[in-house]
Residue, then its C-alpha position, 0 to 999 in steps of 0.5 A: x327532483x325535490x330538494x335537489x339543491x340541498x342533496x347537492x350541498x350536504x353530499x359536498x358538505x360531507x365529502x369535505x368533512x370525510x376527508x377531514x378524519x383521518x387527522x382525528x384518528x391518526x397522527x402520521x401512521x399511528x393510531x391516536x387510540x392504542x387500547x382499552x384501559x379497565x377499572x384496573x388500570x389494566x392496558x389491553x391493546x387493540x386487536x385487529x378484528x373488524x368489528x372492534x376496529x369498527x366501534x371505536x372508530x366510531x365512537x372516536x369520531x361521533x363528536x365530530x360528526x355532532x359537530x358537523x351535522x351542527x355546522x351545516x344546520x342539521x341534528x343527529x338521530x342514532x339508529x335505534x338497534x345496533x343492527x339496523x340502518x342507518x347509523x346516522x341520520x341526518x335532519x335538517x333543522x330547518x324542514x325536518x323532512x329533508x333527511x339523509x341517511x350515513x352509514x359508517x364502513x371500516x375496510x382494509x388497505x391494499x398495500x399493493x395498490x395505495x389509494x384503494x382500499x379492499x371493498x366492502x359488503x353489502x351484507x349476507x343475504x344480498x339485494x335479491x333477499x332484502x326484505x325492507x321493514x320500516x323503523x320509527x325513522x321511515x328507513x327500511x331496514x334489515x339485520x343482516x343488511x343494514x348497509x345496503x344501499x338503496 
């Protein structure tokens, strides 16, 4: 397969780094962000909806997947919607046509079974109804399943 050596390395690269968050975003069971602080000064607590939960997940950890794609040689591209997958997309600097798409997934903890976690979706409409459209970055991509995997 083409560059196969290199789908090697960054999966492994990325496992290794995976591994690593949960030190970033928590310090024993407690979250290491606890609200949102307005203009005010006003402490809203965080709620525990998915998607709130999602984003600052996200922005908490970006600096740290910036300074991952740069330790292995690669730059970062955002998706250009919100909507639209990858989050992520990791380019080599060294042949910019190796790229690999990350996409970023919150799931809940099972306490009944420690080690799993609950699952996730892969979007409302299902790999029967995914219509690819191309996005400027050579991804098909979807509103409503920007996450499924391909």
């Amino acid at each position: 397969m083409k560059n196969e050596a290199e789908k090697i390395a960054f999966g492994m690269n990325l496992k290794q780094f995976a591994a690593t968050l949960t030190g970033f975003i928590a310090k024993g069971d407690e979250w290491t962000i606890r609200g949102f602080i307005d203009i005010f000064k006003n402490i809203y607590t965080i709620s525990s909806d998915t998607k709130i939960v999602s984003k600052v997940l996200e922005l908490h950890l970006f600096p740290h997947f910036l300074s991952f794609a740069e330790n292995i040689g690669y730059d970062i591209e955002l998706a250009t919607f919100q909507n639209w997958y990858p989050d992520l997309t990791f380019i080599c600097k060294k042949n910019r046509n190796i790229k690999f798409a990350v996409d970023l997934k919150t799931t809940y903890r099972d306490e009944d079974y420690p080690g799993f976690c609950n699952g996730f979706t892969l979007g409302s409409h299902g790999k029967e109804k995914y219509s690819v459209r191309k996005n400027s970055k050579g991804f098909g991509s979807s509103p409503c399943c920007r996450n499924l995997y391909r």
